[in-house]
N, C-alpha and C positions, 0 to 999 in steps of 0.2 A: 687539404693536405693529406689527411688518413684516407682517403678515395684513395687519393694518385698514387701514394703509397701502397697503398695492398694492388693497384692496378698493376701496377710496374714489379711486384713481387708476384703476384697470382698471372700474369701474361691475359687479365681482362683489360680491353679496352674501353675507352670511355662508353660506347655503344655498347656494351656487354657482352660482346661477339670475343670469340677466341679468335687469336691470331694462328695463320695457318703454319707455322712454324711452333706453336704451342700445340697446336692439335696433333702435330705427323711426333713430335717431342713421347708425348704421351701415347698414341699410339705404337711409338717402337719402345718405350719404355715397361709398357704393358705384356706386348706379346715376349719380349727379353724374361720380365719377370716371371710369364705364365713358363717359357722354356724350362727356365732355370728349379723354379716350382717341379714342374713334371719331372724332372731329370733328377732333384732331389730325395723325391716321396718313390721314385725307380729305387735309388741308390740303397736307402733307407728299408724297401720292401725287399733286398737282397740281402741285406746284413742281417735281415730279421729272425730269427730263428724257427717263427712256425710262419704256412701260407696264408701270407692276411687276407689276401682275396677269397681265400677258399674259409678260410674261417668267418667271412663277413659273409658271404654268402650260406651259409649254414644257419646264418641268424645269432652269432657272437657278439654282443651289442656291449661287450666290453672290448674288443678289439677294434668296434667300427670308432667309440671314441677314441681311442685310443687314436688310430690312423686320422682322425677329425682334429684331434688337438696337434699332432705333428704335422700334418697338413698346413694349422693356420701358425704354426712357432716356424717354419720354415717360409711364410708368406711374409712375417713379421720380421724377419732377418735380410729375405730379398729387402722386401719393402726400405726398412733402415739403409741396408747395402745402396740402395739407386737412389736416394735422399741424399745421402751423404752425411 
């Protein structure tokens, strides 16, 4: 019963193959979120007051975290967001 359960909640089948309507799911769910990602850490490096690229590249390893941790708080927001 807990098999069939997580089968029918996970889109594995009894065979452990994904189903090709789970796979294309996940593949445009993926490339949405990577959009959506890029277009945020865009929006975010415009608001920003100094150039983070240019200061990451100088060797600013307080700014590369810095862009590392809003990188993954905006993966973690997609992510939530396309879960539901």
């Amino acid at each position: 019963m807990l098999y069939t359960l997580a089968a029918a909640t996970t889109g594995v089948t009894t065979t452990g193959l994904l189903s090709a309507n789970v796979l294309l799911a996940t593949v445009v769910y993926a490339g949405v979120g990577i959009a959506i990602l890029a277009v945020g850490f865009w929006v975010w490096d415009k608001i920003a007051p100094a150039d983070l690229w240019g200061e990451i590249c100088r060797g600013n390893q307080a700014i590369a975290i810095l862009a590392a941790g809003m990188a993954i708080a905006i993966a973690l927001i997609i992510s939530a967001a396309i879960q539901g």
